[in-house]
RODO-2510 file (C-alpha; in nm, 4 decimals, decimal comma):
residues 226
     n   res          X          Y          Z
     1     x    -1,1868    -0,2495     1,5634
     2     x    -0,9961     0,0982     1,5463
     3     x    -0,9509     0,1695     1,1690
     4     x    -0,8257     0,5227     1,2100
     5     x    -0,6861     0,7243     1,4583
     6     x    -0,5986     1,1180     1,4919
     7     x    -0,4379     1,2636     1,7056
     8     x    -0,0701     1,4917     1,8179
     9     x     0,2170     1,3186     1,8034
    10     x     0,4168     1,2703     2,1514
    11     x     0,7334     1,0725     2,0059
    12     x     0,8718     0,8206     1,7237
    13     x     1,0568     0,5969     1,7821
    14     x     1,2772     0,3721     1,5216
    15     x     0,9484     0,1244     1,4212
    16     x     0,6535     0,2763     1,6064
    17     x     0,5605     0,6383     1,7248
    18     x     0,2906     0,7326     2,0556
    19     x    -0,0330     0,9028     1,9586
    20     x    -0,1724     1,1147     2,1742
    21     x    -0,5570     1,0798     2,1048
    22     x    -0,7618     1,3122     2,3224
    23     x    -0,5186     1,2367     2,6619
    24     x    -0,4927     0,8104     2,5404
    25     x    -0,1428     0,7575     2,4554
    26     x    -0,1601     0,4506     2,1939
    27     x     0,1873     0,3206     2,0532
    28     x     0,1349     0,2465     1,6628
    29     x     0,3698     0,0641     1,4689
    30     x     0,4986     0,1814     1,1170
    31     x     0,7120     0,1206     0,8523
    32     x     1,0569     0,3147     0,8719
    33     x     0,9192     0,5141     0,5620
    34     x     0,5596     0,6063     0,6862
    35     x     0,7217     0,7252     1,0594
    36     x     0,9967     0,9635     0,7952
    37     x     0,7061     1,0727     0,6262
    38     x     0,5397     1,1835     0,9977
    39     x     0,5593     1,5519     1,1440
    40     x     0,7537     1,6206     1,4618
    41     x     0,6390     1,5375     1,8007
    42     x     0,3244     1,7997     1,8364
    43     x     0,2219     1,7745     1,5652
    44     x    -0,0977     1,7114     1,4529
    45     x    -0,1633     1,3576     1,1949
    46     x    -0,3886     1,1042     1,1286
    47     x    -0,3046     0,7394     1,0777
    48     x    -0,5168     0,4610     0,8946
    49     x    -0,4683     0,1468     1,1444
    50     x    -0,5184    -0,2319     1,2107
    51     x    -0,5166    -0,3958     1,5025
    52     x    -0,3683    -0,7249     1,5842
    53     x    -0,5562    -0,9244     1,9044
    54     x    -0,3924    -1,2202     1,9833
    55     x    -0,4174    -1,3673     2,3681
    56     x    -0,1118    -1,2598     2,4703
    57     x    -0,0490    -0,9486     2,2883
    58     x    -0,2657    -0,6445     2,1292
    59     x    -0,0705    -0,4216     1,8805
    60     x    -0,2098    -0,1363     1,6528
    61     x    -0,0289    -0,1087     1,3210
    62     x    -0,0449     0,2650     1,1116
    63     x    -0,0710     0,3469     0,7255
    64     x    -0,0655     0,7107     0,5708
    65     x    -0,2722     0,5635     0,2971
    66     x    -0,5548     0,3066     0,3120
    67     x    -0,3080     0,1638    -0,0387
    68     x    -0,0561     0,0912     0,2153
    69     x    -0,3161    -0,0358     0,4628
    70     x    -0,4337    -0,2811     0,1926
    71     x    -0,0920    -0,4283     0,0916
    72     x    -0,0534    -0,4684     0,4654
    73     x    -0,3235    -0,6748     0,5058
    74     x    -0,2656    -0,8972     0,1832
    75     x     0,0608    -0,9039     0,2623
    76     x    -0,0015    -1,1146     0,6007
    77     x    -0,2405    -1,3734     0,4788
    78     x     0,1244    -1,4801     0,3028
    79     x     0,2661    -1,7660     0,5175
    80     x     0,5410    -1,6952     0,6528
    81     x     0,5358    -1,3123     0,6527
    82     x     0,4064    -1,1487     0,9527
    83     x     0,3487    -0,7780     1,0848
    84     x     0,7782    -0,7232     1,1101
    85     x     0,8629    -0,8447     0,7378
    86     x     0,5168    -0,6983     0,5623
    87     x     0,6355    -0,3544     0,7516
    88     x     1,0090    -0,4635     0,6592
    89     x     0,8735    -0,4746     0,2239
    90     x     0,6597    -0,1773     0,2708
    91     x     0,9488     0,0469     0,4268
    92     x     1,1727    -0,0994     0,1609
    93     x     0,9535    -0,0666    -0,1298
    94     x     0,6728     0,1823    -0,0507
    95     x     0,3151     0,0557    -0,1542
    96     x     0,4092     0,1734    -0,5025
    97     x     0,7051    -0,0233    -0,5395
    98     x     0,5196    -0,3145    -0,4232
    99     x     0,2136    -0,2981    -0,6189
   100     x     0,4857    -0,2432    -0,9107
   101     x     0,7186    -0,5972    -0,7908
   102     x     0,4147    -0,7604    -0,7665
   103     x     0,2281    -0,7307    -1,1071
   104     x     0,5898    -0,7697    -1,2540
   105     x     0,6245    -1,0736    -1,0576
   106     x     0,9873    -0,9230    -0,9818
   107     x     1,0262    -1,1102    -0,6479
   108     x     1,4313    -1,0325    -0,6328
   109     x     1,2947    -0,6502    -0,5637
   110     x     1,0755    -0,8150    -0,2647
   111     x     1,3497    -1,0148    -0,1669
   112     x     1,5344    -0,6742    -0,0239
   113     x     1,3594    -0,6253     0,2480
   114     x     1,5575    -0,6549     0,5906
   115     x     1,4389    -1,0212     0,6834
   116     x     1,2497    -1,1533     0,3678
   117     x     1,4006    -1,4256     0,1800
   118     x     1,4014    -1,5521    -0,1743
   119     x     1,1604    -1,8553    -0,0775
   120     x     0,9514    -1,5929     0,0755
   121     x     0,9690    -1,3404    -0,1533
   122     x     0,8575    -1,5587    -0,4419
   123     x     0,5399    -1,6919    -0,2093
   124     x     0,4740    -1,3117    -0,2072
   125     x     0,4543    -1,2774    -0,5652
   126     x     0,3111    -1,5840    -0,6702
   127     x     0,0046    -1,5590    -0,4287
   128     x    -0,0639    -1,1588    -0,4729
   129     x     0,0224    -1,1353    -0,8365
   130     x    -0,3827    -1,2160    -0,9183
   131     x    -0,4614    -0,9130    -0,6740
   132     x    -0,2670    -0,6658    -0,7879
   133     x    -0,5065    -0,5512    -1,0755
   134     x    -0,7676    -0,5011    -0,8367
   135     x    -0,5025    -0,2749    -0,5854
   136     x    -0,3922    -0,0633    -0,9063
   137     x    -0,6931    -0,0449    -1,0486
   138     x    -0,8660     0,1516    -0,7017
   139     x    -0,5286     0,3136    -0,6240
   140     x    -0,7246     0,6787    -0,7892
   141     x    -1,0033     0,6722    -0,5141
   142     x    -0,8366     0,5972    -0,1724
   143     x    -0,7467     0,9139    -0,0017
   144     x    -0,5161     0,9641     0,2335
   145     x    -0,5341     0,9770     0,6301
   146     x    -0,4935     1,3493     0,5998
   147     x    -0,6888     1,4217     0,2736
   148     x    -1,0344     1,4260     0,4525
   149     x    -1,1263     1,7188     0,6867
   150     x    -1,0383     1,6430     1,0540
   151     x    -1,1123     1,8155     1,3826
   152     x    -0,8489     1,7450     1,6656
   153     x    -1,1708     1,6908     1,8976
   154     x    -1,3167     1,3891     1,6896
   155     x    -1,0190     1,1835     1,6491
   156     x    -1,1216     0,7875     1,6475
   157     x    -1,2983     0,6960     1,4088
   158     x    -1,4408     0,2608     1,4093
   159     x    -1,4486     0,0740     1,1403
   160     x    -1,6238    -0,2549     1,1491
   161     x    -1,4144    -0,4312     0,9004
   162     x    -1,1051    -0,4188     0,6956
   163     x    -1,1987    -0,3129     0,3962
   164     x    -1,0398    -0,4017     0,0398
   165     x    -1,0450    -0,0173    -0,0559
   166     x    -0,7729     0,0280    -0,2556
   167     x    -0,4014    -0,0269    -0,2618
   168     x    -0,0692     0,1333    -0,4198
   169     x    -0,0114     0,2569    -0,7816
   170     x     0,2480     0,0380    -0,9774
   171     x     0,4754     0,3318    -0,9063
   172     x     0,4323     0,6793    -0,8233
   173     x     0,2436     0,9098    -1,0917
   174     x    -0,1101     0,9680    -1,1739
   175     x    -0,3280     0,7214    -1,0336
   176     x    -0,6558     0,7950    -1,1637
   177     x    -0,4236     0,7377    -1,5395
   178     x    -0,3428     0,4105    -1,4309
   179     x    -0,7322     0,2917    -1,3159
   180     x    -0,8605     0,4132    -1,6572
   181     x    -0,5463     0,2757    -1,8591
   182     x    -0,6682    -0,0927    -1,6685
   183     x    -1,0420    -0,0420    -1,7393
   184     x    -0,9332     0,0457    -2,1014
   185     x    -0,7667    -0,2718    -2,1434
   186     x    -0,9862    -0,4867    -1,9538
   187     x    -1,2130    -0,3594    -2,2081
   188     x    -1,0480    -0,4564    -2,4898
   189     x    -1,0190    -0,8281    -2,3751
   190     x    -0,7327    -0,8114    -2,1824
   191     x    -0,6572    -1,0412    -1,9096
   192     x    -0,6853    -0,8694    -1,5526
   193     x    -0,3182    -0,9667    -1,4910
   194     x    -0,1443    -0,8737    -1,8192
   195     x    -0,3782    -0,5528    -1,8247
   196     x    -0,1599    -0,4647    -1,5003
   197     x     0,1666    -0,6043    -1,5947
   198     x     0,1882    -0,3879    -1,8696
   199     x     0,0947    -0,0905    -1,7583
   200     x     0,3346    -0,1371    -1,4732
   201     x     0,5850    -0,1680    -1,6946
   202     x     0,4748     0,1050    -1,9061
   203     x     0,5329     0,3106    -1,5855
   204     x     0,8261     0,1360    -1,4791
   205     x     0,9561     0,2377    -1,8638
   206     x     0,9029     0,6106    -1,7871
   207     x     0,5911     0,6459    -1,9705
   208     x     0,4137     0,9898    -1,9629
   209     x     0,1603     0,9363    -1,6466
   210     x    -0,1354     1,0511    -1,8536
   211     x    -0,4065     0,7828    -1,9660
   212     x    -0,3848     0,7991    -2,3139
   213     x     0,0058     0,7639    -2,3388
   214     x    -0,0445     0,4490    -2,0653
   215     x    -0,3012     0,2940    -2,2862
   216     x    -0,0169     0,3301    -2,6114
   217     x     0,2453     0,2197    -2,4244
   218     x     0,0796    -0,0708    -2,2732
   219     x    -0,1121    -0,2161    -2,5761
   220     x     0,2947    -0,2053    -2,7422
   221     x     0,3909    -0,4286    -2,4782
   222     x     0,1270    -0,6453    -2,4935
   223     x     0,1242    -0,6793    -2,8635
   224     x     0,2308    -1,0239    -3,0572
   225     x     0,5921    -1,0291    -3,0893
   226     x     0,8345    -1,1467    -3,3784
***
């Protein structure tokens, strides 16, 4: 398996880019967001990847973030989405916005993807809602593709197996916040799913990003109303 891949970029295209990895061209497939986030051609970047072997076809898929490589994954063992339409939700949504739909179970926000309708938006949300905690809750320790040190000269690294490393915030802000705000209210009895509903929401509600101000606004939402 090829988890990772860095290299100079020769050209993007409109949904995948070529890598030029010590002379090997390889053509990796991206969201429409991840290839605007990408230098120019010549530049230098690194890509988190996954490879799809089937018997007629062999495609390498690339993530700026192993969050984004995560939600990928989940996002295919989804019947009825494959590697077009979970590339078609993460370019519409980001890996924050879905980690955010998700725990909300706010499948309409799924549903705008180019391709992705409301039967299979509400499949999406129904069968990932129970691991979005777990995605939020690592979003503070998964780094990057560019975050660790590179060195154009050792640019493949293998990985043996996907790993479930971590995923998107609920939306963008302070990551490590969010993690503790879940362990905080995991703590206090908490449900792993409401734990992550509400501080989604707390986000989604423009709370401050730091922990304690999650924490505050989350235990409001989650307290007995009437």
């Amino acid at each position: 398996m090829i988890g990772k891949l860095s290299g100079r970029i020769e050209y993007k295209s409109d949904d995948h880019l070529l890598l030029d990895v010590r002379g090997v061209g390889y053509i990796v497939f991206c969201s429409d967001r991840t290839l605007m986030a990408l230098p120019g051609a010549g530049e230098f970047t690194a890509l988190y990847t996954d490879m799809v072997v089937r018997e007629d076809l062999m495609q390498l898929f690339g993530f700026l973030t192993l969050v984004e490589k995560e939600w990928h994954r989940l996002l295919l063992s989804v019947q009825g989405v494959g590697a077009k339409a979970s590339l078609a939700i993460l370019g519409t949504l980001g890996p924050d916005g879905v980690s955010k739909a998700i725990a909300l179970g706010d499948w309409t926000s799924v549903k705008a993807a180019k391709g992705i309708g409301p039967k299979t938006a509400q499949r999406v949300v129904n069968e990932l809602k129970d691991k979005a905690p777990k995605v939020m809750a690592m979003a503070g320790s998964a780094p990057a593709a560019m975050e660790q040190p590179t060195d154009a000269d050792t640019v493949l690294e293998p990985v043996a197996a996907a790993k479930s490393d971590a995923a998107s915030a609920a939306i963008a802000g302070n990551p490590a916040a969010q993690a503790e705000a879940l362990s905080a209210l995991t703590n206090l009895g908490y449900g792993p799913g409401e734990a992550a509903s509400a501080v989604a929401q707390a986000m989604a509600d423009g709370s401050d990003g730091e922990t304690a101000a999650l924490i505050r606004a989350a235990l409001k939402l989650l307290a007995p109303k009437g």
